[in-house]
C-alpha positions as CSV (number, residue, x, y, z in Angstrom):
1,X,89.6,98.3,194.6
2,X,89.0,95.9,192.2
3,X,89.5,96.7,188.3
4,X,87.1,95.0,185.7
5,X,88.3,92.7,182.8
6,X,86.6,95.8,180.6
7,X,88.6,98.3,182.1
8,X,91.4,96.2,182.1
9,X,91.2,95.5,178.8
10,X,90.6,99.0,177.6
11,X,93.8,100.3,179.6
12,X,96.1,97.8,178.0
13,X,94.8,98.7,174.7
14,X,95.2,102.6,175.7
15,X,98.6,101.9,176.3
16,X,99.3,99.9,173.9
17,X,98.0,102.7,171.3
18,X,100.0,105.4,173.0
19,X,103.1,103.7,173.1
20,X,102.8,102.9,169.0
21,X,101.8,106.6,168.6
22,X,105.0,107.6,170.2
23,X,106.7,104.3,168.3
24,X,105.6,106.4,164.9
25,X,106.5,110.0,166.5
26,X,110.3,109.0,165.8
27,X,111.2,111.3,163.1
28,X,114.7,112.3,161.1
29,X,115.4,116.0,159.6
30,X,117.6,116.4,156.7
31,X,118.1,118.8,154.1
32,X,118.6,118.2,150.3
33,X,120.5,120.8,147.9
34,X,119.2,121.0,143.9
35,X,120.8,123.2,141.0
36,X,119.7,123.8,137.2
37,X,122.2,126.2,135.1
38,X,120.6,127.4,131.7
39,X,121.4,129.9,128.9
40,X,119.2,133.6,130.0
41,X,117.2,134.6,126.9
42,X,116.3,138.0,128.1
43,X,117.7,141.2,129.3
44,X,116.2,144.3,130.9
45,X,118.5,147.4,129.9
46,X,118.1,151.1,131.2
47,X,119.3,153.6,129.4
48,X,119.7,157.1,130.8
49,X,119.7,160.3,129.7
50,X,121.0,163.1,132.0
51,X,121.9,167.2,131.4
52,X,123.0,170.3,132.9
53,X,122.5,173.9,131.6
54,X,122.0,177.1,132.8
55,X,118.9,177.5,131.2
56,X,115.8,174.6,131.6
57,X,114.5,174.8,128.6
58,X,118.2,173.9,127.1
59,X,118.4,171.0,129.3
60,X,114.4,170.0,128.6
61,X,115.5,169.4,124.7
62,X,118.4,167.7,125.0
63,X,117.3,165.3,126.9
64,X,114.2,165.0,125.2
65,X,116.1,164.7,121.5
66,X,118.3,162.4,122.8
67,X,115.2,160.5,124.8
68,X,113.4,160.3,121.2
69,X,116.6,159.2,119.4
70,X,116.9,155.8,121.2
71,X,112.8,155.3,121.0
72,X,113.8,155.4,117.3
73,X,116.4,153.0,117.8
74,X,113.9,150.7,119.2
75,X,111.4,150.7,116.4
76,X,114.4,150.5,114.0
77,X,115.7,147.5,116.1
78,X,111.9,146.0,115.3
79,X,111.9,145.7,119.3
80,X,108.3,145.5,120.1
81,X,106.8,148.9,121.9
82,X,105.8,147.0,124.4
83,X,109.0,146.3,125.6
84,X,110.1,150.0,125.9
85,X,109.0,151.9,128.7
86,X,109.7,155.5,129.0
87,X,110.0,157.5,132.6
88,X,108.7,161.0,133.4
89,X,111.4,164.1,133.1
90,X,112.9,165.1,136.3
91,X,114.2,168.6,136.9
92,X,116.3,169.7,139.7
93,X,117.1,173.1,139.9
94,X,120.7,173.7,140.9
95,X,122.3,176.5,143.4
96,X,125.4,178.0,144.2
97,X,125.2,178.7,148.0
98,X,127.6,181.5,149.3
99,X,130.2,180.8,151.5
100,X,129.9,183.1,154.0
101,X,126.0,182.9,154.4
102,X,124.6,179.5,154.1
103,X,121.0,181.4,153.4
104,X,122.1,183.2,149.9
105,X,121.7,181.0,147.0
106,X,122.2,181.7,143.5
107,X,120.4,179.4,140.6
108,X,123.4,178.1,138.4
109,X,120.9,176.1,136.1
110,X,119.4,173.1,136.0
111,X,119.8,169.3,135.8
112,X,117.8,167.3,134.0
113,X,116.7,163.5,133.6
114,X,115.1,160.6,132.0
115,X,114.9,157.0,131.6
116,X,114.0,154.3,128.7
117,X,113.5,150.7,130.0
118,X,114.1,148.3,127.2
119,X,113.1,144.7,127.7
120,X,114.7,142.6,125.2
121,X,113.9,139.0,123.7
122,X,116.7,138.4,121.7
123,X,119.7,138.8,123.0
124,X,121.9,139.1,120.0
125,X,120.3,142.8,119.6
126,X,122.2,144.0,123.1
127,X,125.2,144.4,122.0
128,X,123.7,146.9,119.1
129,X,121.3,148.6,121.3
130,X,124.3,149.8,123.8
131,X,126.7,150.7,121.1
132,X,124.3,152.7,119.0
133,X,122.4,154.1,122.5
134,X,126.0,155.6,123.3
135,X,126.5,157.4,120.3
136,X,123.2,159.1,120.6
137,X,124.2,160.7,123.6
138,X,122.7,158.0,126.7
139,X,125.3,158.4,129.5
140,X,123.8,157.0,132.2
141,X,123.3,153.1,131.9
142,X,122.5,150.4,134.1
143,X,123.9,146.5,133.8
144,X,121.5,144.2,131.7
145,X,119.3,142.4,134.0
146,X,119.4,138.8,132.9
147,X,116.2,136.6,133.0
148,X,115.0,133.3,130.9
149,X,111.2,133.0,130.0
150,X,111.5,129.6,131.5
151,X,112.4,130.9,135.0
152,X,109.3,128.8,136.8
153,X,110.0,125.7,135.1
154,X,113.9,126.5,135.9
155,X,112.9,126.8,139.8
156,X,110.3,124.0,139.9
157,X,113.5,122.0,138.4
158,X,116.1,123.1,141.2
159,X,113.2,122.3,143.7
160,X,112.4,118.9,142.4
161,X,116.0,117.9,142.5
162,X,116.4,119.0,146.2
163,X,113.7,116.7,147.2
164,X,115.1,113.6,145.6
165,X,118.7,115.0,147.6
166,X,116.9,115.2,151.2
167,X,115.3,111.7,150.4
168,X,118.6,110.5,149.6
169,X,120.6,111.8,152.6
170,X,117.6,110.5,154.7
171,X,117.6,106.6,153.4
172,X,121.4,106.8,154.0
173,X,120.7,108.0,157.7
174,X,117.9,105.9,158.3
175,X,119.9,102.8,156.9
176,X,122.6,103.7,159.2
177,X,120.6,103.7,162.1
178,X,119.2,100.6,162.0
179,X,115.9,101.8,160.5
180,X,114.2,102.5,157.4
181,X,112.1,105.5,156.2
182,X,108.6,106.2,156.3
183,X,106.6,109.4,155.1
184,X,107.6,113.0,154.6
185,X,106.0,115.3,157.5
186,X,107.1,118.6,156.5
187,X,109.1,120.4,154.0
188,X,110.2,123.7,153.9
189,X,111.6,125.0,150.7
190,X,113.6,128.1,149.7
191,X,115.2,129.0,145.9
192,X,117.7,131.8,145.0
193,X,118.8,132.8,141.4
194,X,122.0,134.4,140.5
195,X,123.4,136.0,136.9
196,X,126.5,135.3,135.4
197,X,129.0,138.0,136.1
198,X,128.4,141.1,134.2
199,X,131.1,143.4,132.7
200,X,130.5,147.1,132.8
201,X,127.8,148.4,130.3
202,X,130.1,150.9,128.8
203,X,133.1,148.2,128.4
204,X,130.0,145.9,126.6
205,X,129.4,149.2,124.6
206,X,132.9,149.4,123.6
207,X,133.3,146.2,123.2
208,X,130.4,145.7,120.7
209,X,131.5,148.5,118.5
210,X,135.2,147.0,118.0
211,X,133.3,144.3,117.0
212,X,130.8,145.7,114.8
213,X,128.5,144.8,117.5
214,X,128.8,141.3,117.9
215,X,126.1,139.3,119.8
216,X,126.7,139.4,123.7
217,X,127.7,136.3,124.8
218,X,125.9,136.5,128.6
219,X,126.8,132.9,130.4
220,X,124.7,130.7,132.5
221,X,122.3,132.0,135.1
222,X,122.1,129.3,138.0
223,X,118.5,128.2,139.9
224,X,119.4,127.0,143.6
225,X,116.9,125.1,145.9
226,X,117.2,123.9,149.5
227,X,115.2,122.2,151.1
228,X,114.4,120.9,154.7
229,X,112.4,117.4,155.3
230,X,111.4,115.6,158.4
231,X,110.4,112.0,157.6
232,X,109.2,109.4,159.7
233,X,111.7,107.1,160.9
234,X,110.7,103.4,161.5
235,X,112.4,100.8,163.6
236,X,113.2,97.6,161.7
């Protein structure tokens, strides 16, 4: 069976495509780390407002007076009402269940509760908004969720510096090898954020009134990035 120059010439150049393809198919992974600390310049702080009498209406109003109390402190505090978010009442009515009949129940009262969300710009009012919250009766509180208005920049940042770290760790592979670097393929990212340690609310509270409530000094929040590259890897 005889083959024609144009075949032949067509199979060489076949082969010689393939065998670049799979020349260029040669690929490195790595992975590249970035982190950006900053300064958090807002807080989320729930305050909560709980009670237990025998009678509901008892437990309705002083919740509610206490509930309207720290609203006041928020207009006082020129926090803007935006910012302030109050929940819905919740009543629970409580039972005594006898002992020898798990059946018979006996209404001992009721509990009672409530919730103010506070979302706060400026930090140096936390400290003031906890001490005075305390005194006006809030006993339920939650830690300060820490945040910056520049959180997306923050990330983009941490992302941006993992990039450059995979490209690094790849030229220093590829160099190794014998071989230098061509093209990212793919790259799959992945960011995390974690606070600064916080102390107990009522300790801050405390803490803030000894002080004549100083501003809360809250740390650095850190922005981490990882990221996972495959780049072409070209023989020299």
């Amino acid at each position: 069976m005889k083959i024609s120059t144009l075949a032949l010439a067509l199979l060489l150049a076949c082969t010689a495509a393939h065998a670049q393809q799979a020349e260029a198919l040669r690929t490195i992974g790595v992975s590249g780390q970035g982190e950006v600390r900053a300064e958090p310049d807002r807080a989320t702080v729930t305050l909560g407002v709980e009670s237990r009498k025998p009678k509901l209406e008892d437990a309705r109003a002083a919740v509610a007076k206490t509930v309207d109390a720290v609203l006041k402190l928020t207009r006082e505090l020129k926090i803007d009402p935006k910012q302030v978010r109050s929940t819905r009442i919740n009543v629970q009515p409580e039972y005594n269940w006898g002992a020898n009949n798990a059946n018979e129940r006996t209404l001992i009262g009721y509990f009672v509760s409530r919730q103010v969300e506070v979302e706060l710009h400026d930090l140096e009012k936390l400290g003031q908004l906890l001490e005075r919250a305390t005194d006006l009766g809030v006993n339920q509180m939650g830690n300060p969720r820490l945040d910056s208005s520049k959180r997306q920049d923050l990330v983009r940042e941490a992302l941006a510096k993992a990039v450059v770290d995979a490209r690094q760790n790849a030229e220093v592979i590829a160099k190794a090898a014998g071989a230098r670097l061509g093209n990212a393929r793919t790259i799959n990212a992945n960011t995390e954020f974690s606070q600064p340690p916080v102390p107990m609310v009522r300790a801050m509270a405390m803490e803030a009134k000894a002080a004549g409530a100083a501003p809360y000094q809250s740390g650095e929040m850190t922005f981490n990035a990882t990221v996972n590259v495959q780049y072409d890897l070209i023989p020299q």
